[in-house]
C-alpha positions in Angstrom: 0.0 0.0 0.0 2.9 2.3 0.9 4.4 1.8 -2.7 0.8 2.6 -4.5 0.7 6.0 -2.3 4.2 6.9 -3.2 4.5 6.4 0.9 8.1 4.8 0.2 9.5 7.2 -2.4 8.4 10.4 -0.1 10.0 8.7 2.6 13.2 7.9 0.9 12.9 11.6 -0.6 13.0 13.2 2.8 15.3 11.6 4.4 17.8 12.2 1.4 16.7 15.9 1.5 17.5 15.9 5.5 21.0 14.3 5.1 22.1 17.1 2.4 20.4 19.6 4.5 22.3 18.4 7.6 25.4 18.6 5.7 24.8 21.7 3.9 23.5 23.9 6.8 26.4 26.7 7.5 28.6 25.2 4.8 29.6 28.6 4.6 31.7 29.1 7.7 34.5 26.8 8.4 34.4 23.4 9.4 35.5 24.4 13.4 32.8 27.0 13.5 30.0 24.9 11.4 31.1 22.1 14.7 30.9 24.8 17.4 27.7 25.4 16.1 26.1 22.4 15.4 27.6 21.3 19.5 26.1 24.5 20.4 22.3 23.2 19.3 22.9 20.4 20.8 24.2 21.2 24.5 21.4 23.7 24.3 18.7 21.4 23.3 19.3 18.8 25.9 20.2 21.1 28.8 16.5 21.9 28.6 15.8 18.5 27.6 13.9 19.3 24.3 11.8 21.8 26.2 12.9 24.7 24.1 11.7 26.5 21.2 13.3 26.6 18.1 13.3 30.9 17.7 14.6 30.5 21.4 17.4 28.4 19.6 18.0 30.4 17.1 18.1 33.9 18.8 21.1 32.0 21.6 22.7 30.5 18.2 22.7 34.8 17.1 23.7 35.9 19.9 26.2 33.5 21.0 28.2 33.9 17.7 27.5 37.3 16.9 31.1 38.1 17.2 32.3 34.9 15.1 30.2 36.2 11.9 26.9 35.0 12.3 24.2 36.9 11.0 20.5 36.7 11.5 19.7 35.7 7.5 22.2 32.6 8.4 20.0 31.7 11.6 16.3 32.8 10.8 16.6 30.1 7.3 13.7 27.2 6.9 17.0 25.0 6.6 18.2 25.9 10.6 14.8 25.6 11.6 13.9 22.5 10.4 17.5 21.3 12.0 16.8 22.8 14.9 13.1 20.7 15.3 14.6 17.3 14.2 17.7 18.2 17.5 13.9 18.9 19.0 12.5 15.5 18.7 15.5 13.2 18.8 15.9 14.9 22.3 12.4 14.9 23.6 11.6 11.4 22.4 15.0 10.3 24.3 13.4 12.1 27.7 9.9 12.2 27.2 7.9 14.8 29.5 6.5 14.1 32.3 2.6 14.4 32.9 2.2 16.2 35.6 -1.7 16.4 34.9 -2.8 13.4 37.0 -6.1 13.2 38.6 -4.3 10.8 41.7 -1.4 13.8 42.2 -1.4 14.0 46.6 -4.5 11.6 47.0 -3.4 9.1 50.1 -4.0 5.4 49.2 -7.3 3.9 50.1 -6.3 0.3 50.9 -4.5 1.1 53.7 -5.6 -0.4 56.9 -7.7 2.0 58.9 -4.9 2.7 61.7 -6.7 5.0 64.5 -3.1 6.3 65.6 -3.7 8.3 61.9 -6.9 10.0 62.8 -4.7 12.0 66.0 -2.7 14.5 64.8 -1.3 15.4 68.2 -0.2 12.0 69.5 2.9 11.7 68.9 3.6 15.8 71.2 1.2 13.9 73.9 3.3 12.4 77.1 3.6 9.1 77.9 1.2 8.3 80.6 2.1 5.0 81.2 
């Protein structure tokens, strides 16, 4: 079925178009600063562990090599971007959020045994009056 959709071909089609992109993106600056920058994404991406935005990437990428020779028509391409969001991915699907939406979050668990020492708060500041 994938083959009568042209599934396969657009899949092989991407994922040729990604590898050139990959290679491609900042060919322009030399290969030390084209690494620095492509470490750069990556340190930044998985010190908030995917939870970052790729124009928040982009404007730290500006402003981090501002000095180097980076200009904004070098950062703000659909080429970056789309680099940036795969970096996004790989990361979150290697530490997936956590769901912090859950309709048991501080409930106490009802199959305990009914223990009267819980039901008075003060017992343990009472004396001993044995």
């Amino acid at each position: 079925m994938q083959e009568r959709t042209g599934l396969t071909e657009y899949l092989k089609r991407a994922a040729d178009d990604s590898v050139t992109e990959k290679n491609d993106i900042f060919a322009q600056f030399g290969s030390d600063m084209k690494k620095d920058i492509i470490n750069f994404c990556k340190n930044r991406i998985s010190s908030y562990r995917g939870q970052i935005s790729i124009p928040a990437v982009q404007e730290d990428l500006l402003s981090s090599f501002r000095q180097q020779g980076l200009q904004s028509q070098d950062v703000y391409t659909k080429a970056v971007a789309s680099y940036i969001d795969n970096l996004i991915i790989d990361e979150l699907r290697a530490n997936p959020p956590i769901d912090t939406n859950n309709s048991d979050l501080g409930a106490l668990d009802k199959n305990l045994d009914d223990d009267n020492d819980d039901n008075d708060f003060f017992a343990n500041l009472m004396t001993n009056m044995q």
